[in-house]
N, C-alpha and C positions, 0 to 999 in steps of 0.2 A: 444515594445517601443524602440525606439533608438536615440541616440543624437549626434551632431557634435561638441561636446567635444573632441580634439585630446589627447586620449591616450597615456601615458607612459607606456612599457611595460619591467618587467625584466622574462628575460631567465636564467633561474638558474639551474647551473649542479653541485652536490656535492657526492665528492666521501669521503667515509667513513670505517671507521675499519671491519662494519659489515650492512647485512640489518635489526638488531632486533632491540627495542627498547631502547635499551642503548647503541647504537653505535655514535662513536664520527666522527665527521668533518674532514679529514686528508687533503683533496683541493677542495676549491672552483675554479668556472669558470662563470662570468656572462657578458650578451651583453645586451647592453638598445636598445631596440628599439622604434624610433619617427617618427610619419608621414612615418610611412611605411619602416626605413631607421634606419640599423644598426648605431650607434651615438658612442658609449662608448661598451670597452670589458673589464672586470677587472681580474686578477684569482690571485690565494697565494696557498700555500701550507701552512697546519695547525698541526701542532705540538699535538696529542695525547696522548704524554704522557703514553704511550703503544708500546707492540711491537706487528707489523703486522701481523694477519696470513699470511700463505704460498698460502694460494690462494688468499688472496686481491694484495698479493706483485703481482702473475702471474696474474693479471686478468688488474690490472691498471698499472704496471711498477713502483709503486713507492716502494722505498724503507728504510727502516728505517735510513739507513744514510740520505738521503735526508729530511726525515722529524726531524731530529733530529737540522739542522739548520734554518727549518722556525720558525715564531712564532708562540705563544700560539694565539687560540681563540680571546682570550681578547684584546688581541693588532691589532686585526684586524676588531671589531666587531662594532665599530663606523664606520668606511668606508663602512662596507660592510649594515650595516642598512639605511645610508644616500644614498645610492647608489639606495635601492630599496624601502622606507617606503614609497616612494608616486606611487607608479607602482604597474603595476596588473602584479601579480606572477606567471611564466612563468614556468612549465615543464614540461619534460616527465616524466607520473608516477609523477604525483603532490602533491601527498598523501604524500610520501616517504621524499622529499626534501623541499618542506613547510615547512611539522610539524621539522624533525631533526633541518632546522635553525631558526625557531621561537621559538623552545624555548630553543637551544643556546643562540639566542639575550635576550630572557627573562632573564637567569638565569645573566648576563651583561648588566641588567638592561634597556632592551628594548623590547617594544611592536610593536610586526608584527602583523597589522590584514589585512593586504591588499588584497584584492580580488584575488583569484586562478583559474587559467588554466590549462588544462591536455590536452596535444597534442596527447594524445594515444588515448582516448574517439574521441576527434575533428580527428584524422585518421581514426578510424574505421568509421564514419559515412559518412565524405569526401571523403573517398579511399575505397568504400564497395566491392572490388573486391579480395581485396588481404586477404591472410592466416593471416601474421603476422605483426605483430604492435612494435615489441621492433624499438629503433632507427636503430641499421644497418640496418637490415631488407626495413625498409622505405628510408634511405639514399641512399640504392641498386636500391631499384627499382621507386626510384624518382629523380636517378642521384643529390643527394644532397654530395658534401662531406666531407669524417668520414675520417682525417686521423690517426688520433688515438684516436680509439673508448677506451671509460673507464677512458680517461682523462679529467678533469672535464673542461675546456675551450674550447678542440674540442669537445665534448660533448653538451656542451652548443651552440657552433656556428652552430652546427647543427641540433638544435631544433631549434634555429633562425632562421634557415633556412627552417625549415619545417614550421614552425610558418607563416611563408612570403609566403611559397607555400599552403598552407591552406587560407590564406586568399585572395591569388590572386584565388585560387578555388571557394571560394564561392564566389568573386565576377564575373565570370564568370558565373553564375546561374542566371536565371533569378528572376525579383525581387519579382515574386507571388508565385515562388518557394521558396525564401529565408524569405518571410512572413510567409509561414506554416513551414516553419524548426524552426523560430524563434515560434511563438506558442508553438513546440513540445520539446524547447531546457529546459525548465523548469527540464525535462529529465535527460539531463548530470548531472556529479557532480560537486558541486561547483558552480565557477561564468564562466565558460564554454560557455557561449552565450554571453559573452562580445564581443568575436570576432568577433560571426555572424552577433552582433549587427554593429560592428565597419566598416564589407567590406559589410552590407547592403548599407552604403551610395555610393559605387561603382555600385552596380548594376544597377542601369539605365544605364549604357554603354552599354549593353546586348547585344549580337547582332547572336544569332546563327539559320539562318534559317531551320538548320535540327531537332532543337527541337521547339516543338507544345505542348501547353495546350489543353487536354480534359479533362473536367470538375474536373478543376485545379491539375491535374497530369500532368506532363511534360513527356512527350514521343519521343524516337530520331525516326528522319522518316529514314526509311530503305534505304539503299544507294544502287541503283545497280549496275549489271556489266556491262562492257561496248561490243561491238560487238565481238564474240569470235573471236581468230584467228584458222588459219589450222594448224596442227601440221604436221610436217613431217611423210610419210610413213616408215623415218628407226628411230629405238625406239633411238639409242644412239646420234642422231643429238638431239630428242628432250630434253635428260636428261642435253646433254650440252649449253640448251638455258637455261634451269635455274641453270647453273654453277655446274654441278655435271658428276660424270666420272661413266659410267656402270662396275658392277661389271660382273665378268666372268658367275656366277652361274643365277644374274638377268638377264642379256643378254639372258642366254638359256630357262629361265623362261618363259622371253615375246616371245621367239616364241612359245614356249606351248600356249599359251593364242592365238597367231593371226594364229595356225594350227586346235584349237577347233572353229572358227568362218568357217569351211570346213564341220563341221559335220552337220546332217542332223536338222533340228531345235526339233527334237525328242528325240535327244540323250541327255541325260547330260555329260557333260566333266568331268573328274574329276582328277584336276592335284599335283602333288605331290611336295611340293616345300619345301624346309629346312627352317628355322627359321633365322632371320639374313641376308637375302639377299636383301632385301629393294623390298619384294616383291609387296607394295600397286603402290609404280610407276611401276613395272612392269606387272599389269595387266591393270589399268588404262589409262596407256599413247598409249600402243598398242590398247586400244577399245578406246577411243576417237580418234585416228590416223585412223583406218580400217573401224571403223562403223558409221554412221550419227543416230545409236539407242540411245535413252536415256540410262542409266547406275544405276541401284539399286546394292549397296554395302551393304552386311549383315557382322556383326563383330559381335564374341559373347559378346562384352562388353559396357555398355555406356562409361567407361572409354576411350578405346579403341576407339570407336568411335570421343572425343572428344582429342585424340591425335592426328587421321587423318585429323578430322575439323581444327586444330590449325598447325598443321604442311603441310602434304604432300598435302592436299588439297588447302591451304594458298598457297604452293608456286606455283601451279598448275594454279590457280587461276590470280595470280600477272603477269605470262607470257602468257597464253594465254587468259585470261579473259573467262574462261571457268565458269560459273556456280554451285555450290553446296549447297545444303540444307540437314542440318543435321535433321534429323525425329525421334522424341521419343513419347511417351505415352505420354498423355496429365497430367498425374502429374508432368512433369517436370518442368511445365510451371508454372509461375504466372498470377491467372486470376484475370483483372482488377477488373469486378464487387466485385469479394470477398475483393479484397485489399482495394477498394474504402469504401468499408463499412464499414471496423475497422476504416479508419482516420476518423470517425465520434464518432468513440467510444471510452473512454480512459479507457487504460490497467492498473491494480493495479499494475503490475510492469512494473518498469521504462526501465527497460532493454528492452521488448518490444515497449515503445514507442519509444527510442533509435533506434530501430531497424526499425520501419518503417520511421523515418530520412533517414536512409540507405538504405532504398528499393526507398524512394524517390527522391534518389539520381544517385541514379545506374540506376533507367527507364529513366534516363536522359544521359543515354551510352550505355544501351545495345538495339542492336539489334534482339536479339531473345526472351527473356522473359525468356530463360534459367536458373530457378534458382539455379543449377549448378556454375553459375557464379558469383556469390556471396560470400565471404570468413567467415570462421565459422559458416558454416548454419547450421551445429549440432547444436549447442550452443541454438538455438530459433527451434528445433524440433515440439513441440507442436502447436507451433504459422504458424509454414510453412506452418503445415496441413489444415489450416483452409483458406488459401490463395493459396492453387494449386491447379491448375485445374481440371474440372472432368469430362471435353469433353462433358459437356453440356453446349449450348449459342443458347439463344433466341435472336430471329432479334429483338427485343424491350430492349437488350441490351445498356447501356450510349456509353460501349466501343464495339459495335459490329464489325465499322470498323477496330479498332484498336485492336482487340483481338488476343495473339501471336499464339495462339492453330490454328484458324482459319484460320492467313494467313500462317500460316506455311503448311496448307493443300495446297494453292494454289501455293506457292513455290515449295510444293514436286510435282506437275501438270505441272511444266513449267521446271524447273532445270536440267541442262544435266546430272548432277551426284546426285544422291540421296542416302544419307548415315545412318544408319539404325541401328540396334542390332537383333540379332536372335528370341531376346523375342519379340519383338514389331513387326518384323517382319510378325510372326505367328498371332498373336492379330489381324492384320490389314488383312492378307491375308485370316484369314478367314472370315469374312465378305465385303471385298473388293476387290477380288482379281485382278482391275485394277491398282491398283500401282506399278505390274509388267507389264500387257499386253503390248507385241509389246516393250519389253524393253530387257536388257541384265541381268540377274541375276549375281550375282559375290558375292556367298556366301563363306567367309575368315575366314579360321580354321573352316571349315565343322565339322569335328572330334567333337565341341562344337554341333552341333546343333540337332544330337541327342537328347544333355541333354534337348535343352531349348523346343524338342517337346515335352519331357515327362513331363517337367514343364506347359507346354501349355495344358496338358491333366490332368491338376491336378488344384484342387482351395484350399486356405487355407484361412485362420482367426481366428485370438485371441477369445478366449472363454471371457474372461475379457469383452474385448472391445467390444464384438455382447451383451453380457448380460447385462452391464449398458446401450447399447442405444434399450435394447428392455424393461428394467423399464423404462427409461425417456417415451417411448412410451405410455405404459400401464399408467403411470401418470399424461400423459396430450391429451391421446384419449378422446373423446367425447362419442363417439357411444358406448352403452354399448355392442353390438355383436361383433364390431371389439376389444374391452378392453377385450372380453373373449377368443375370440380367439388367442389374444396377452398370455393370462394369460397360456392358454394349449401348447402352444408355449413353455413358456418360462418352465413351468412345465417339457415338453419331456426333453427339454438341460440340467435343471437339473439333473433329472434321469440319465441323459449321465453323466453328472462328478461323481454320489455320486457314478457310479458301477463304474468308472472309480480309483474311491479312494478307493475302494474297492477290487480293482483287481490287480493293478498295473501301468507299464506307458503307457498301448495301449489298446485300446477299440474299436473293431470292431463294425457298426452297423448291426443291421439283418434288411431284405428286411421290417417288421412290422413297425420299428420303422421309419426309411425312407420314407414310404409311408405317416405316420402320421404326421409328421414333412413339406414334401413338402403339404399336402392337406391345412394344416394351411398357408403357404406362400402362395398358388394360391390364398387364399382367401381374401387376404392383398395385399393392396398397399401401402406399405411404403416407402418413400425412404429412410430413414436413415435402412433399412435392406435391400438393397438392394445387398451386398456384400453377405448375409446370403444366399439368392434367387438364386443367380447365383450359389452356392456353392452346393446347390440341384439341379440345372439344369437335364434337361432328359438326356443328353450327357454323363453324370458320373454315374457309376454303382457300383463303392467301394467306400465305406465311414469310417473313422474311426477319432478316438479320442486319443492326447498325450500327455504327459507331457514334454517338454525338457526345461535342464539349462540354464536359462542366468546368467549374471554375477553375481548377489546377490539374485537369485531367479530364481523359477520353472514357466515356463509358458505353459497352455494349449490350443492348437491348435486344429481346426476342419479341416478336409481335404476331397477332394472328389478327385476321378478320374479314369480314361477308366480302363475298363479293358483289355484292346487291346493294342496292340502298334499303332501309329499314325506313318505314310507314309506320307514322305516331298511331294509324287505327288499328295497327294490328295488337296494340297492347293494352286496348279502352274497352270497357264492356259495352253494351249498350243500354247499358240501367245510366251512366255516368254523363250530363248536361256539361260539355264544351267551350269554356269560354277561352281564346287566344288572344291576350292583350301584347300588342306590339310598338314601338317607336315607328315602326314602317313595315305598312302589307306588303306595296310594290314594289321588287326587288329590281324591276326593271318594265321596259311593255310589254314583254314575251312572258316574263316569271314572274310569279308571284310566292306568298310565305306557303299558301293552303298547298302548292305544286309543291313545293319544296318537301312538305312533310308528309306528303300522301294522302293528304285529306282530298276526299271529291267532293261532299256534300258540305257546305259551305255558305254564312251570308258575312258581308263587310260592311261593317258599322265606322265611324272615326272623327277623327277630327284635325284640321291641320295645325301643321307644328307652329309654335308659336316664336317671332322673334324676341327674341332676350335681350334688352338693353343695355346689360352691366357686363356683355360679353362681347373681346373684338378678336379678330382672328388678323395675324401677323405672316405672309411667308417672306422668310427671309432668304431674299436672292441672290445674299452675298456669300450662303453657305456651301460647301463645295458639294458638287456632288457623287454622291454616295457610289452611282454608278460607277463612276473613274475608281472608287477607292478600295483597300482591302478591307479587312473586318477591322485590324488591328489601328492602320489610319483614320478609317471612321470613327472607331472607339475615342481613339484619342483628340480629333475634334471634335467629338462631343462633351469629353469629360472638361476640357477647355470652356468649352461655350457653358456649359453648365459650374463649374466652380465662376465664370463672372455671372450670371443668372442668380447665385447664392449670394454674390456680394450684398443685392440690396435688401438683405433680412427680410423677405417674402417666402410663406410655403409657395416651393415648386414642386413640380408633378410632372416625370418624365416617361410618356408612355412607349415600352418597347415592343413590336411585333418577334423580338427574336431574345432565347435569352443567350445563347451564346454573347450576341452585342450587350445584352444587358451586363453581364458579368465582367465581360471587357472592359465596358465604361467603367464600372465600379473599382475596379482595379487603376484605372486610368486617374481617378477622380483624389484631388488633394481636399475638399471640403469634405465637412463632416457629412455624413446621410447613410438613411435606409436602403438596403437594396433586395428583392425577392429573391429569393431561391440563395443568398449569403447571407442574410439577417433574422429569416424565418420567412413562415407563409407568409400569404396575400394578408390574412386576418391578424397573423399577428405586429408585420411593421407597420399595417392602416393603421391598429390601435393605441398602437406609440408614435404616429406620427401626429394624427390627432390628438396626444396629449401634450406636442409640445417638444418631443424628446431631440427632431432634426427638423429641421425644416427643407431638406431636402428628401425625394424619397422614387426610388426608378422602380415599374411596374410592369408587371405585362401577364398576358393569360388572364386570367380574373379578371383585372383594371381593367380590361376592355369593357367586360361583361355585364358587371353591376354593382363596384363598388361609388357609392359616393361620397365626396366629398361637401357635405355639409356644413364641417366642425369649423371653413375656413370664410371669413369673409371675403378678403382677397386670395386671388388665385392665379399661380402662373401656371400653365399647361404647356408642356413641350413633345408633339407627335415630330421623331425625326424619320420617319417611311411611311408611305401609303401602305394600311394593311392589305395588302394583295397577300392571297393565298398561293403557297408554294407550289407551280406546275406537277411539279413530281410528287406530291401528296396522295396518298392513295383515296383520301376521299374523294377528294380535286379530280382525278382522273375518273374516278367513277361519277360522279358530277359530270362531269366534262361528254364524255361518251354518252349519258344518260342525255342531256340537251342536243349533242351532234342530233342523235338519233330522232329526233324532235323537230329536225331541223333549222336549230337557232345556231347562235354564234356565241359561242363560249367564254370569251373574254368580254364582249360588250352586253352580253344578254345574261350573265350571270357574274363572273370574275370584279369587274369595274363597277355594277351594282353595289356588290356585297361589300366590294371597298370603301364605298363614299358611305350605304349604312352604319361599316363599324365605326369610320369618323365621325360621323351624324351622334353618334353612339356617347366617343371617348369625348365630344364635346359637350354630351349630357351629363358628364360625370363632375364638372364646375360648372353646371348650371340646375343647381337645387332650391334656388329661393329668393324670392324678387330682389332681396339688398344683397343677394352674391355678385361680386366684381371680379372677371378672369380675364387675363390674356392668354390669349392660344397661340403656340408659335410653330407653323409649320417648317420643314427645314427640308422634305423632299425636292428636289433643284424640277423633277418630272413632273412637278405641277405647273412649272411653266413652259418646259421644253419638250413635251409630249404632246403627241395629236390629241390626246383625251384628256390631257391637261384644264382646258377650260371645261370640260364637262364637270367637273369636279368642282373648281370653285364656283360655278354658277348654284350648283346644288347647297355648297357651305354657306351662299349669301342668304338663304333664304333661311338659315337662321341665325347667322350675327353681320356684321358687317366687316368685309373680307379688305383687307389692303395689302400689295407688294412695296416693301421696303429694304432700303439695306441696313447692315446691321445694329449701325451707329442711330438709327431711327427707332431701331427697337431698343436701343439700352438708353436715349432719351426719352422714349414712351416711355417705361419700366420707372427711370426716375420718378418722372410724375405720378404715376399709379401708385409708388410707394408714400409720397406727399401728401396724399390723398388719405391715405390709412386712417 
């Protein structure tokens, strides 16, 4: 319902002694706004009658002399009542500054009950794209401006401001769109839908022909590119059409790249290139300049991936109108059908119906479906599940044409650059393997895609979550044959955990139980076990059962996988030209990458790694070691060593091999920071760390792999383990057995290789560009008190410069590095 009542509205910003409940007033800052149009701004400084703490003083600038000559409360509290008793109550965080001056006014003999807005709620649903919501934050990246943020009148002008760009936002929406947000705004807290109500009278202006109702979902239609142009045959004309100057190492790179386009289409390349070189234009710009072949780009990361999508392919894109489509699994995706079916449903909690406001709002900007793009999708984890996709879609689909899964297939059919991740990669290529034919392969940081074979030759899933959807089954099957065979089903699994609890944390299966367990799945068609089915597949020959930690609990996993190693050739056509770009071919002198992945035919191109100047490496050998300690000891000197690491306001970056530790620490840990797998993915704390949001941030999995770190100048890097790989690893041991038989030596000819590469690796991850400055601090004690100790730092000298110190050396280095800022 809505009405042509014009609106008084007060924005109200009040800064105060404290955020608790008995914090007092110290300055007000308010702006009226009428008919759309700032009118009136009022502010005072309010006399508390207190002395200020030492953080309100450094937080807002004001100071106890200052407040010692405004007045009291009371003498200000009739203006500042008549000011706002007839207006709807304007703030950010509206909980906070309502209630603190209503009952101010009360206690001075005045009643506020005037209707409240919270601009933070009205942002996250209007701006579904972004991480964070406090004011700067949005002022930043709404170009609104904060000139002194904490002060309660530019504070307030800038909620006015946002206030104004909210509602010229929703009046840009269209008006069958702005009817179901209004439906869903019952939602917000408060009187929160005033606004939507107030800029629904705008929307009939409407006017954007690239958004379409289908069956009333607003969807943006995909914009294409426009006729590509020709890129010059020499690489550094083209770097300097989009304003950028070839680096010496890149330069030598891209001929690597256009002397592998010589080799016979049989061979794979496989080129050696350092970290930090800006190697994605340098393989790119030379194959779209020399080859008229489509181009499939594998990167071990979706992160990674959707750094390339926003960045080097962005620019790529804007000069020569070259084509690219970014390609993931189809859980990335939002699938209409599912979506469409909950705005029929209503959620018990609000916060979800909130949230599909938000999803309704964002299909009205994005182009991919990517729900990636969406900001705090941790936060509605549960609810995501239940609306991504599952790469099934019937032609009898509402949204068949309009499905992102869909045409994202036909995009990756026609696009000159197609961009990828190693995991999905595999997925796709083995049962499709024309998404390379007659194309250029360009797999980047190969060294990764070993792992993601042996994860491609493995299936897992929660014991938890197969066993409540195989009761929900058994509860509302029909057939009494398929409810028994559901029941001996579920019978075997249990048997798996009680010996499971019985034994310890790993539980092998014997070929008996395997056998009884798949005869019951062939004999069922279920879909909601369908994850179960593929987990027994005939392709998997080891099966077992574990327990591992997560943050406040043990969870049990079922896993299956080869017992062979999987060969990158068995999944390549031979229509498809090979290139392997890596940080390091030789893995060791016995091993190399081509061994590793099963490639025979093979040439090695490269270049060596390049020393980095702005980068020094630190062990510190006063750290205890880890050996002697348990997880929960370690944790806790870590979280120690890292809240003084935080003291000198530098991003740090703490790289874990384990997340159990990971989790540990975080919990251990008194400073503010991001942590993976308790804050969200790898993609989404990188993206708030890089805005600023902590400056602390602990990593692991991915952060090995390829996330970097660009956004920081300075850099502190903290590796507390040598990544060695777990003996008892089932790849590991298949590994392991596979070199015996070879007759090498397992730990020095592969194990202690692959360790000093991933270092090599995590130390390319703050070395992205000549004026980046990191320290690296290692803390494993086995770098100095192990026979293979020096083999390791002989190898880290040779790309920054390596020193043992104790601790008090490195928090006097760290001073100065921050001086330096």
């Amino acid at each position: 319902m809505t009405t042509n009542v014009k609106r008084k509205y007060a924005v109200v910003d009040l800064e105060a002694t404290s955020a608790s409940s008995n914090a007092k007033i110290i300055q007000i800052g308010i702006v009226i706004i009428e008919d759309g149009q700032i009118v009136e701004t009022y502010e005072t400084d309010v006399n508390p009658h207190e002395e200020l703490d030492h953080h309100i003083c450094q937080l807002t600038g004001i100071t106890d002399r200052q407040l010692r000559k405004a007045p009291d409360f009371s003498q200000v509290a009739r203006e500042v009542y008549e000011l706002v008793e007839d207006a709807v109550f304007v703030a950010h965080n509206v909980k906070f500054d309502a209630n603190l001056l209503a009952e101010s006014l009360f206690w001075e003999g005045f009643e506020l009950t005037t209707p409240r807005i919270d601009t933070v709620e009205l942002a996250q649903v209007f701006f579904p794209t972004l991480e964070r919501y406090n004011l700067s934050s949005l002022c930043e990246e709404l170009a609104i401006p904060l000139d002194h943020a904490h002060s309660a009148i530019s504070d307030a002008q800038a909620t006015a401001q946002l206030f104004l760009t909210l509602r010229e936002k929703i009046a840009s929406l269209p008006t069958e769109l702005v009817e179901t947000l209004l439906a869903l705004s019952d939602n917000l807290i408060y009187e929160s839908r005033i606004l939507i109500e107030d800029a629904f009278e705008d929307t009939s202006n409407y006017s954007d022909p690239d958004v379409n109702s289908c069956h009333g979902i607003f969807l943006r239609q995909t914009s294409g590119v426009g006729k590509s142009k020709s890129l010059s045959k020499q690489f550094a004309i083209n770097l300097q059409l989009m304003e950028m100057e070839p680096r010496p190492h890149q330069l030598e790179f891209a001929q690597f790249i256009e002397r592998s386009l010589e080799a016979p289409l049989d061979v794979t390349t496989f080129i050696e290139a350092p970290t930090g070189i800006g190697k994605t234009f340098g393989y790119l710009l030379p194959l779209l300049a020399q080859t008229q072949d489509k181009i499939v780009v594998s990167v071990p990361t979706k992160v990674l991936q959707d750094q390339i999508m926003e960045k080097e392919a962005q620019l790529i894109k804007e000069t020569f109108q070259i084509s690219f489509h970014s390609l993931k699994s189809p859980q990335n995706y939002l699938k209409l059908d599912a979506f469409y079916q909950t705005l029929h449903e209503l959620e018990e909690n609000r916060l979800l119906n909130r949230f599909k406001m938000q999803l309704l709002v964002w299909l009205t900007q994005t182009q991919t479906g990517d729900l990636n793009e969406v900001g705090q999708l941790h936060r509605y984890a549960n609810f995501v599940h239940r609306i991504r996709h599952d790469g099934n879609l019937s032609k009898k689909s509402l949204f068949y044409r309009e499905d992102f899964w869909r045409k994202g297939q036909e995009y990756a059919k026609s696009s000159r650059v197609l961009l990828t991740n190693h995991a999905y990669l595999l997925t796709r290529l083995e049962d499709d393997p024309s998404l390379v034919e007659n194309r250029v392969l360009v797999v980047d940081e190969a060294q990764k895609l070993y792992f993601s074979l042996e994860q491609f030759s493995r299936a897992s899933l929660s014991m938890a979550d197969c066993m409540v959807e195989l009761q929900r089954e058994i509860e509302t099957e029909k057939s009494l044959l398929k409810r028994r065979i559901l029941e001996s089903l579920q019978f075997e699994l249990n048997a798996l955990v009680k010996r499971l609890d019985d034994g310890g944390r790993k539980l092998e299966l014997d070929g008996e139980q395997v056998q009884k367990i798949r005869q019951d799945l062939f004999e069922l068609d279920v879909p909601k076990l369908s994850s179960l089915k593929e987990l027994f597949h005939s392709r998997y020959q080891v099966f077992w059962l574990d327990r591992i930690q997560e943050e406040s609990h043990q969870v049990l996993r079922l896993h299956s996988g080869r017992d062979t190693l999987v060969s990158i050739q068995d999944f390549i056509p031979e229509s498809t030209r090979v290139l392997m770009v890596s940080a390091t071919l030789a893995i060791s002198r016995k091993v190399n990458l081509a061994a590793i992945l099963g490639v025979t035919n093979y040439q090695f191109l490269g270049t060596e790694i390049n020393f980095h100047q702005g980068q020094t490496i630190f062990i510190d050998r006063e750290f205890p070691d880890l050996t002697n300690l348990s997880q929960e000891e370690l944790a806790s000197e870590l979280a120690s060593y890292i809240d003084d690491l935080a003291s000198f306001d530098l991003p740090v970056f703490i790289l874990f091999t384990s997340k159990e530790l990971l989790l540990e620490t975080s919990q251990q840990m008194l400073v503010p920071h991001l942590a993976q797998y308790k804050n969200g993915d790898a993609t989404n704390i990188k993206r708030r760390f890089d805005r600023g949001e902590t400056s602390v941030i602990l990593g692991s999995g991915s952060f090995w792999e390829g996330v970097d770190f660009a956004q920081q100048c300075q850099l502190i890097q903290v590796i507390p383990r040598i990544p060695f790989d777990n003996p008892s690893d089932f790849l590991v041991q298949k590994i392991n057995q596979r070199i015996r038989l070879e007759g090498k030596n397992p730990f020095y000819d592969y194990s202690l290789p692959l360790a000093i590469l991933r270092m090599k690796q995590a130390l390319g991850r703050s070395n992205r560009f000549a004026e980046q400055e990191s320290i690296v601090i290692l803390l494993d004690q086995r770098l100095l008190n192990r026979q293979y100790g020096p083999q390791i730092q002989t190898s880290l000298k040779k790309i920054a410069p390596l020193t043992i110190v104790s601790r008090d050396e490195v928090m006097e280095t760290l001073d100065q590095f921050r001086r330096r800022e």
